[in-house]
N, C-alpha and C positions, 0 to 999 in steps of 0.2 A: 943696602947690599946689592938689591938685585938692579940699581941704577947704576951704581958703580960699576958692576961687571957686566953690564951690556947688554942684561937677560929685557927680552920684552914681552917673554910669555908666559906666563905663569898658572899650571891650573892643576885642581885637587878634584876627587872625589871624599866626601865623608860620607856617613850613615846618614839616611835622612831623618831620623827623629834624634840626632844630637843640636840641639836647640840653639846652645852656646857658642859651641862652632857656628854654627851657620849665622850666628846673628855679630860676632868676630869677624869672618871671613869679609861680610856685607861693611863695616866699618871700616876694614882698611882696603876698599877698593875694590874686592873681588865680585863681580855680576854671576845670578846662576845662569848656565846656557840647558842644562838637560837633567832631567830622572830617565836612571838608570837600572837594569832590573837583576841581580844574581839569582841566575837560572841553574838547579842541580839536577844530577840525573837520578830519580827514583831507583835505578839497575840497573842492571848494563846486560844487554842479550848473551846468552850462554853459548850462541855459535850460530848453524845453518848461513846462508849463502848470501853473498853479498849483492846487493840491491844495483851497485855499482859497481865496475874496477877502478880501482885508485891503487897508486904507486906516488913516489916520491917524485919530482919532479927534473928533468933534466935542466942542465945550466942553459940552455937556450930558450927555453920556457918560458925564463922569469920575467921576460918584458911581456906575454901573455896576461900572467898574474899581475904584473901593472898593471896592464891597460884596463882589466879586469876590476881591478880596486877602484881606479879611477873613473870607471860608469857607473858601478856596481850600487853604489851609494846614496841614500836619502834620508839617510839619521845618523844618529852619532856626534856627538860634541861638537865636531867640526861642522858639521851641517845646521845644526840647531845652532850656531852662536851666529845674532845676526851682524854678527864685527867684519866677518869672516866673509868673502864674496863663494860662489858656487865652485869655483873653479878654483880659489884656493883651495877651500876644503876637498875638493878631489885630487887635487896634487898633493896634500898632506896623506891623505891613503896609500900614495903611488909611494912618496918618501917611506911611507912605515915600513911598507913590502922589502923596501932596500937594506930599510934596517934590523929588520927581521930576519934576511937573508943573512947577514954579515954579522948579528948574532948564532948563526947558529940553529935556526927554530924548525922544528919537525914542519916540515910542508908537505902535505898529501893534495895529489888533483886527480881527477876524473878528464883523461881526454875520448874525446870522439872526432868525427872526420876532418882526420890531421890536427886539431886543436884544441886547447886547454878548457871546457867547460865549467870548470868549475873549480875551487882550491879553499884547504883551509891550513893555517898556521896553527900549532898549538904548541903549548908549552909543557913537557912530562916533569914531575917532583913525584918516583916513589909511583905510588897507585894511583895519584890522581895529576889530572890532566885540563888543563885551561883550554878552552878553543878562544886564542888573542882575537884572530879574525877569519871569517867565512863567505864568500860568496860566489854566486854563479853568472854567469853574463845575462845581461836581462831577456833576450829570447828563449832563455833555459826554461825548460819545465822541472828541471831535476833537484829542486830546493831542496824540496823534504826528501828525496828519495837519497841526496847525497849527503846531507845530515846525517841520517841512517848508517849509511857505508861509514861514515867518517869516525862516528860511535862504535861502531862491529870492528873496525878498524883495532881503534885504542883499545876495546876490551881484548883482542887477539894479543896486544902486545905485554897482558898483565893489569892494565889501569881498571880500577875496579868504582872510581868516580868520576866525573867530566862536572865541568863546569864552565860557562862562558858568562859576559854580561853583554849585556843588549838594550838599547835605549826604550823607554817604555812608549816612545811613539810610536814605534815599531810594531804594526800591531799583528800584522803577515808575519814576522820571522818569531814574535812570541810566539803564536798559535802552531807554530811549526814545531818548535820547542814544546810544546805541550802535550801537541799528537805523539813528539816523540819519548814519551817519558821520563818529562823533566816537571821540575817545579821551582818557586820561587824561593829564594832561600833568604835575602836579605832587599832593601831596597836604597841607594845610594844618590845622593844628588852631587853632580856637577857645576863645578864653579871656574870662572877663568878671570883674567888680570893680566891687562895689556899696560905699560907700558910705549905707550904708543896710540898712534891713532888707529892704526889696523893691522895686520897680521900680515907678515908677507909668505 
């Protein structure tokens, strides 16, 4: 099917201890690229001050929060698959941003002198809240501090859960998660299936 229609990328995450799957998956072609880690928030702060100001982001921004994706980056499926050159995988973060945008997705950023420091995407269902994607320009020191804001944020709005997922290479943005009162909640492994020789 998916030769017919043209598709040449193909990729899932499952639970990591469903055995069947995974051993399925490895038969008709699929390679793992990454473990994955669903990180939850213990509570969500009752109020007092934000760590940062964040606001939604104006339309001229958003090539900011591109260029932002596109350095920001050193894990994640796209980085961990070694199909994939460096530089794909950082144009595939700039594409998501696009497509995030044109979905519709809640975008919060932190700017300071004159520009975008830092930004995250998230997705609202009700109480609870996805952060899809997060980062800050690598001269940033405001990881953890804008995590924080980003949290204080969503509770202000009603969201009374957050959740993201974060590759378990990642050992700087776990521990950040952690400081900030989260925990692990399930563990997922990543598989991909080319169609092709490489990924354009």
């Amino acid at each position: 099917f998916n030769k017919r229609n043209g598709v040449r990328f193909v990729y899932t995450r499952i639970n990591a201890d469903d055995m069947k799957l995974k051993k399925a998956l490895q038969e008709t072609g699929f390679y793992f690229v990454e473990t994955s880690l669903v990180l939850q928030s213990k509570g969500l702060p009752g109020g007092g001050g934000m760590p940062l100001a964040l606001r939604q982001p104006k339309k001229c921004e958003f090539g900011q929060i591109r260029e932002i994706a596109g350095n920001a980056f050193d894990y994640g499926r796209f980085h961990e698959d070694f199909n994939i050159p460096r530089k794909k995988a950082d144009e595939r973060y700039m594409r998501w941003i696009a497509g995030l945008e044109k979905q519709g997705r809640r975008f919060l950023v932190h700017a300071a002198h004159g520009r975008v420091q830092a930004f995250a995407a998230c997705l609202l269902s009700g109480k609870i809240a996805d952060i899809v994607l997060i980062a800050a320009r690598r001269a940033s020191h405001r990881r953890r501090n804008f995590l924080k804001a980003v949290v204080e944020h969503l509770s202000g709005l009603g969201v009374k859960q957050v959740k993201a997922v974060v590759s378990a290479a990642n050992v700087p943005a776990i521990n950040i998660y952690f400081r900030s009162n989260f925990a692990v909640k399930s563990t997922l492994m990543g598989f991909h299936k080319m169609y092709g020789k490489k990924a354009d």
